[in-house]
Every structure is written in structure tokens, then in C-alpha cells.
N, C-alpha and C positions, 0 to 999 in steps of 0.2 A: 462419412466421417464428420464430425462435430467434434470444433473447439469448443470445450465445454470452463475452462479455469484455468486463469491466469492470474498467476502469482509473482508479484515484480518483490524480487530479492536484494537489500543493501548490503550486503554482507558484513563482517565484522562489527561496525559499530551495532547494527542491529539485531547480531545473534545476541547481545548479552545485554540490551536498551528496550528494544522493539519489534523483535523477531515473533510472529506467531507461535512459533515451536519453543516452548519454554524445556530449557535442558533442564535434565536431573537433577544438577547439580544446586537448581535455581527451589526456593525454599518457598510453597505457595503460601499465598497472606490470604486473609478474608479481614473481613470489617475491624475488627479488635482484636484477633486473634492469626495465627501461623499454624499449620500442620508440619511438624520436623518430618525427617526422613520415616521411621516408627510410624506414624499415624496419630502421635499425640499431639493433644491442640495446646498452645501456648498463647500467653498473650503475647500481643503487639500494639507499635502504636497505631495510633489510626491516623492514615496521610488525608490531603485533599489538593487532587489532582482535575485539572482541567485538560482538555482537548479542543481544542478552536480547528475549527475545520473552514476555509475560505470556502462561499455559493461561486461554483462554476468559475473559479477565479481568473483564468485566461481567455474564459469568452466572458466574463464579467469587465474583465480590464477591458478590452475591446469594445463594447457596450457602450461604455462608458466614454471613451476618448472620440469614438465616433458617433454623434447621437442617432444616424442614420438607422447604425444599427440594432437600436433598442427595442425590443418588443416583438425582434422576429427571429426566426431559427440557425443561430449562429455555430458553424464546425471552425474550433482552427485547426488547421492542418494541412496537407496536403488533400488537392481535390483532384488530381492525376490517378490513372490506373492503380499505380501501385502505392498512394496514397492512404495514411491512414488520420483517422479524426485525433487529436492530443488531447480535445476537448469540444463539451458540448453548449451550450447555453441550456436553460431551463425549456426555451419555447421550443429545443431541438428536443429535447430530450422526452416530452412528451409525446414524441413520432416514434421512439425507441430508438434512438441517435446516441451512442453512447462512447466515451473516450477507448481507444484502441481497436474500433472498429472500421474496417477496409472504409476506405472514403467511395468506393462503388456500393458497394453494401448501404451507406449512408443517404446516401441519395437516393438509390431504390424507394426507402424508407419516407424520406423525404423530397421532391421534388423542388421547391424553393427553397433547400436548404441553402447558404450562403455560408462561400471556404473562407478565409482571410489566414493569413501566412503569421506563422507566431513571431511575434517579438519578446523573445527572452532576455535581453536587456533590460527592456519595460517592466515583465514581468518580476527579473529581479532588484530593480530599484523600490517594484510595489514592496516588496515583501520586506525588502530591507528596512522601509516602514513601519512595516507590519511588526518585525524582531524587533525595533527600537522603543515600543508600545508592551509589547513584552517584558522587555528589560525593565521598563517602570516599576514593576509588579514582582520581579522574583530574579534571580541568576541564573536557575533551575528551568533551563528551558533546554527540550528535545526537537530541534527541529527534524519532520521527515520528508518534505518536500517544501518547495517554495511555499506552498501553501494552507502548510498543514503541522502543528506540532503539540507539543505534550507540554504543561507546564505545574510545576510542583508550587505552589502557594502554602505548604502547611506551614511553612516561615515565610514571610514574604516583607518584603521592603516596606510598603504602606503601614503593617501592624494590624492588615485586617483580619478579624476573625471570623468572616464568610467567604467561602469559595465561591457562593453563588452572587454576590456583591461585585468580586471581583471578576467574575467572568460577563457580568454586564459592563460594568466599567469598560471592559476592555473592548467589548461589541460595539459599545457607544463612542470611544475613541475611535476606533476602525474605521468605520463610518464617513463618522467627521473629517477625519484625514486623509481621507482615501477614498470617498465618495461608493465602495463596496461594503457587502454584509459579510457576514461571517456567523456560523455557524458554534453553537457551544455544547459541551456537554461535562457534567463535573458530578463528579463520585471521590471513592476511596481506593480508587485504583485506576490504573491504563486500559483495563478491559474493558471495564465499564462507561469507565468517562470518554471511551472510544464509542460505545452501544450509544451511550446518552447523546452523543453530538449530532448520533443519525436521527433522532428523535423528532428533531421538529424543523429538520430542512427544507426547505432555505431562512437562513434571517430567523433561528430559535436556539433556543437555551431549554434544557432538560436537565436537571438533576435524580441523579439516584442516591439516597442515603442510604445508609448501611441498613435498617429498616426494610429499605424498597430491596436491595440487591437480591436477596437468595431467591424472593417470589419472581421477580424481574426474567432473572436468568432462566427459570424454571418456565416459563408461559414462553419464551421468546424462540420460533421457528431453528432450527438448525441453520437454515441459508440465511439466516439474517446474522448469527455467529460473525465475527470477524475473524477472517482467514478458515472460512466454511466455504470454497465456491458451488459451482454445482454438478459438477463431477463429484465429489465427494461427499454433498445432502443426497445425489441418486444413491449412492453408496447407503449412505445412513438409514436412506428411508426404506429400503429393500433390507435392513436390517431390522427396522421397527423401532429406528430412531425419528424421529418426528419433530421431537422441540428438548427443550433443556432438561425438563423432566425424566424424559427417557434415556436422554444422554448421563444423566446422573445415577441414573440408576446401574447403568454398566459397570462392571471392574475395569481397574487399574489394566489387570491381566489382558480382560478380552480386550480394551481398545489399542494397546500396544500390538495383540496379536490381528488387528484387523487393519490399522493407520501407522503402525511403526513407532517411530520417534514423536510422531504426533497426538498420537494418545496421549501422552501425558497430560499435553497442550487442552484437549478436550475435557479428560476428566477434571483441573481443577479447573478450567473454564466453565463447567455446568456448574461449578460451587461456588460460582461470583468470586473465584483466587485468584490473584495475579499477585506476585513479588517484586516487580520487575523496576526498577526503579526507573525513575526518569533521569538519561543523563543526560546531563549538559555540554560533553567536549566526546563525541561519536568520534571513532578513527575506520574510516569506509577501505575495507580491503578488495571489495570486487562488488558490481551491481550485473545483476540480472534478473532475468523475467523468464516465466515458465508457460506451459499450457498444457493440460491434461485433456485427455479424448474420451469423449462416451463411448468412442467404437475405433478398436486399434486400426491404423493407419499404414500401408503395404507398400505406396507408391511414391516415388520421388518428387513428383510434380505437387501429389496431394502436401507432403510435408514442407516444400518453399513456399507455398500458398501459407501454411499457418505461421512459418518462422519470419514474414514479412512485420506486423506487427510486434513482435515480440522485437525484433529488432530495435523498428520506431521508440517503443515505450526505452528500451535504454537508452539511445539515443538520445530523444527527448531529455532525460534525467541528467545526462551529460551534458544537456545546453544549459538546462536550467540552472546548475549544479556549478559551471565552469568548469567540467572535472573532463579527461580524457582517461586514456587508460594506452597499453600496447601489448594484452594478452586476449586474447577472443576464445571463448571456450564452447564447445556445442555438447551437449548432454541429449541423450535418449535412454527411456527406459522401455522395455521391454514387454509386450506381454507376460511373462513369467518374472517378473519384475528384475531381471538381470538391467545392467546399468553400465552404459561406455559412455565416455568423453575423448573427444578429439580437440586440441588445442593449438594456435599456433601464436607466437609470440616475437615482434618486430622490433627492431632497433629504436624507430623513432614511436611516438604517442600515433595513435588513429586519427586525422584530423577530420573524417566526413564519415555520414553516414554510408555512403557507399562503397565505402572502404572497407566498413564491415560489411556490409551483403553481400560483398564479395569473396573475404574471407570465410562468412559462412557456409556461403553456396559452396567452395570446393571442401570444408571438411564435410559439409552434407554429403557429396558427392560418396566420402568411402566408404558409409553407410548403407550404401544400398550396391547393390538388391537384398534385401530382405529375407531372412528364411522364418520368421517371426513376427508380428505384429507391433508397432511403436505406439505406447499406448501413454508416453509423456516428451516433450523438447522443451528445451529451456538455453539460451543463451547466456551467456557471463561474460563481462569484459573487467579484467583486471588488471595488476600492475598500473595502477592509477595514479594520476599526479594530476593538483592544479593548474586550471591553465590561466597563467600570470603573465600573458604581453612576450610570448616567449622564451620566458624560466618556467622549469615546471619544477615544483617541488611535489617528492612521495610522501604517504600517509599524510591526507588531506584533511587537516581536523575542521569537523563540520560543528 
């Protein structure tokens, strides 16, 4: 069995913001033009979106507060058995140290790796820096994580008329105030200025103009795709999908009937489309995280093993986040792609990670034995509320 792809889910705000899986109902854009539902092309305007992606930002923070640490292979996380990394440094990551991997695992990989325990306080004071740097430049900001967010410039408070102006600006603030780099990418859409930001990491700036985009997507490998992991490039490439090209070449039809709901998401993805706007006031209904198997999964033991991280990464999200939640949800799918969830849901919010591993581990339990192969698990914690000093209030606008 191999974990092959994990997918951390925000639900609500990001099914109709920043969800991979772009619904039907959502209208694909290209550079100056739309495809309606028909197939006809329409014009549009043309946006310009950036994506700032923080380098390694919680072993970056860490780095940085302690100079000890700089220049050598930094995990935070937990470095106990059933420990997992949250985050890697650059110099970890060249050992193939990588965020959500067992902190055993990590070490194998690395021997002087060095744990240090997160501090998400820190982490979100950084970042609240980080938004206020943001704010300078536009309203129109998506954030998706402490570290990471989307921001619309095609109007923007300055009155500039470079998106690549202002995503230097913004690098070179960052910086400055923060002693961290930050990572850029800016196009005419979320896909892209997503593709662009992986471009030239760490500490770089990529633009694709609507020019660069169609060739762009066309030449670019299928697992380098955002929300491609590698369960699903084995998939592609045993089809004779290989890079954007062949992805485009496919129908509508076949990639619905081969990825589901996610086809769609693929086909205008190979055409540089995205609609999706960027919003600025997300309302999160449940987070979770997934993980698909190259080879279905029979035995109990094998499955607490993979549902341990996936754990961690919501978790983690909830720290980072301030957010709790009091619904735990467990999903499997099937070999035959049939699909159950088990949920249970408490009077009071979850206050510890262990609170859920516990909860998980007994709806895991009524899952087995097995007369079928589990060839997906994915966690959800919902019914979410702030956590505000002891009030929690629901739908937590991010």
C-alpha cells in the first residue's frame, strides 16, 4: 500500500473561491474571452490576479527568530513516533523531507534533521503582517492559509497599472518587515497565477501573460497541474495523458467519464480557463484532507497508519486558523468506487488533537473487516466555530 495524494479540503468558502473542482455551474474564462455553457466564446474582461506564496514559512519563521537554526535541515512538528513534519525548511527538503510526512519517515531520510515544535501564535502574528501589506494594494484578497493567498489587483488602491509592479512591491515589503521571502506568481487568472508562483521558488516572481498562457499549459507535465497529485498523473499517464497537451485534446465526455466531477476541472484547466473569482470574505463549512492509494488497502492497521497525518494536517489548519469544529467525519471509498462516511458529532468544540484520533479510530473501527479494497480516506471536521478566549461563534468568516 502507498499513499499516493493528499488533498486538504476547506470546504464552503473554497468550493465556490478556490476549490480545485470547478462546478458546472461555474462559467470558464480564458485571457479576453468566456466559453458559455453551448461552447460559444464570448468576450471578457481581462483580470490581473496574483498569488504570493510564503518560502517554507514556518521553518522560515523559525530560521529566522533563532539564528542557530539557519542554514541547516529544519522539520516543525512533532518528532515522536506518531509525529508528523507541518513543515520543512529548504535545506530539509533537499533530503526529500516534506510537509505531512510521518516525522519517522523523516528522519530515515534525514539523520541531522532538527524538530522544533510550531508556534502558531507567531506564525499568525507573521502573517497578520503579511494581510496588512496586502491591504495596501487591493480589498480583494483570498486568503488560503496563513501563508498563502490570491489577490485581485485589476482595481487596486495604488492606481497601478502593473500587476507585475505590484507583486514586486509587495515581495520587497515582505521582506523588509518580516525579514521572509515570498514567493510570486501573476497572470489572468487563479490557475495560472497559482502555476506562476511555483515558477521560480523560493524568493521569485513569474508572470504568464495571456500570450504565454495557452503554450504554458500545453508544454506543463500533468503532476505539476494544481490539484493533479500522483494517484491520479498514474491514472493520466496509463491513459496517454502526459502534459497539458494531451490533456486538451480529450472531451468534455471522456474526462467526466474517467475523473467524475473533476473532469471538468481538467478540461478547462488544459485551456489556461479559470472563472473563479477571488473572494475576499470565504465562509468555511468544514476542513478536511484526503489520501488516495496506488494499491487498495484490506487491513485495519494499514489504514490508522495513513489516517494519522491526514489527521495532523487538519489539525494543524485549526491551529493555524483559531477555528475548532464538533463534527468528525470519516470517508472511504471503495474499490468499486461505492463511498460510506461515518460521523459523530459532540456537544462541546474538539479542543486537542487527540480528541480527534480518537474519534477517528473508533468510526475506523466499523469499517472493517473489509469485504473490498479502500482505495480512498479522507477526514472532515465540521460544525466549526472561532475560537475567541472562550466564545465561539459559527460560520467563521475568513
Amino acid at each position: 500500500m502507498v499513499a499516493a495524494e493528499v488533498e486538504v479540503r476547506d470546504e464552503g468558502g473554497l468550493a465556490a473561491c478556490g476549490a480545485m473542482q470547478v462546478p458546472e455551474s461555474e462559467r470558464p474564462e480564458r485571457a479576453n474571452t468566456t466559453l458559455d455553457q453551448r461552447g460559444v466564446v464570448e468576450p471578457a474582461r481581462q483580470r490581473k490576479i496574483i498569488h504570493i506564496d510564503m518560502d517554507a514559512f514556518y521553518a522560515s519563521v523559525e530560521q529566522r527568530d533563532d539564528p542557530a537554526l539557519r542554514g541547516k535541515p529544519v522539520a516543525v512538528g512533532g518528532s515522536g513516533e506518531r509525529g508528523v513534519v507541518a513543515a520543512a525548511s529548504y535545506e530539509a527538503r533537499r533530503f526529500g523531507v516534506r510537509s505531512a510526512m510521518p516525522s519517522v519517515t523523516a528522519k530515515r531520510k534525514c539523520s541531522e534533521l532538527i524538530f522544533v515544535k510550531p508556534r502558531f501564535d507567531v506564525y499568525r502574528a507573521v502573517s497578520q503582517q503579511i494581510r496588512a501589506i496586502f491591504a495596501a494594494y487591493t480589498p480583494v484578497v483570498e486568503p488560503l492559509s496563513l501563508d498563502e493567498a490570491y489577490l485581485d489587483v485589476t482595481e487596486n488602491l495604488k492606481a497601478m497599472s502593473s500587476a507585475t509592479e505590484i507583486a514586486e512591491q509587495i515581495r520587497a515589503r515582505i521582506r523588509s518587515e518580516t525579514e521572509l521571502t515570498a514567493s510570486a506568481g501573476v497572470s489572468y487568472n487563479k490557475f495560472l497565477a497559482k502555476m506562476a508562483s511555483d515558477e521560480r521558488k523560493p524568493d521569485g516572481l513569474f508572470v504568464i501573460t495571456p500570450r504565454m498562457g495557452p503554450a504554458f499549459v500545453e508544454n506543463l507535465p500533468v503532476g505539476r497541474f494544481h490539484g493533479i497529485g500522483p494517484a491520479t498523473r498514474a491514472k493520466m499517464e496509463r491513459l496517454g495523458i502526459r502534459n497539458g497537451s494531451d490533456l486538451k485534446a480529450q472531451t468534455l465526455l471522456f474526462l467526466r467519464q474517467q475523473f467524475g466531477k473533476a473532469g471538468l476541472y481538467y478540461y478547462t484547466a488544459a485551456r489556461g480557463i479559470d472563472e473563479r473569482p477571488v473572494c475576499a470574505g470565504r465562509i468555511r463549512k468544514s476542513i478536511g484532507a484526503e489520501t488516495t492509494f496506488n494499491t487498495d488497502i484490506f487491513a485495519f492497521d494499514e489504514a490508522w497508519v495513513v489516517l494519522g497525518p491526514l489527521i495532523a494536517k487538519v489539525w494543524a489548519y485549526c491551529e493555524e486558523s483559531s477555528i475548532r469544529g464538533r463534527t468528525v467525519t470519516l470517508k472511504a471509498k471503495y474499490a468499486d468506487f461505492q463511498q460510506v462516511t461515518r460521523s459523530r458529532t459532540g456537544e462541546a468544540v474538539i479542543a486537542t488533537q487527540a480528541a480527534i484520533e480518537a474519534i477517528v479510530y473508533a468510526l475506523l473501527e466499523s469499517f472493517f473487516p473489509v469485504s473490498k479494497g479502500i482505495r480512498l480516506l479522507g477526514v472532515t471536521l465540521s460544525s466549526l466555530s472561532a475560537e475567541t478566549g472562550g466564545e465561539h461563534q459559527l460560520r467563521l468568516p475568513i
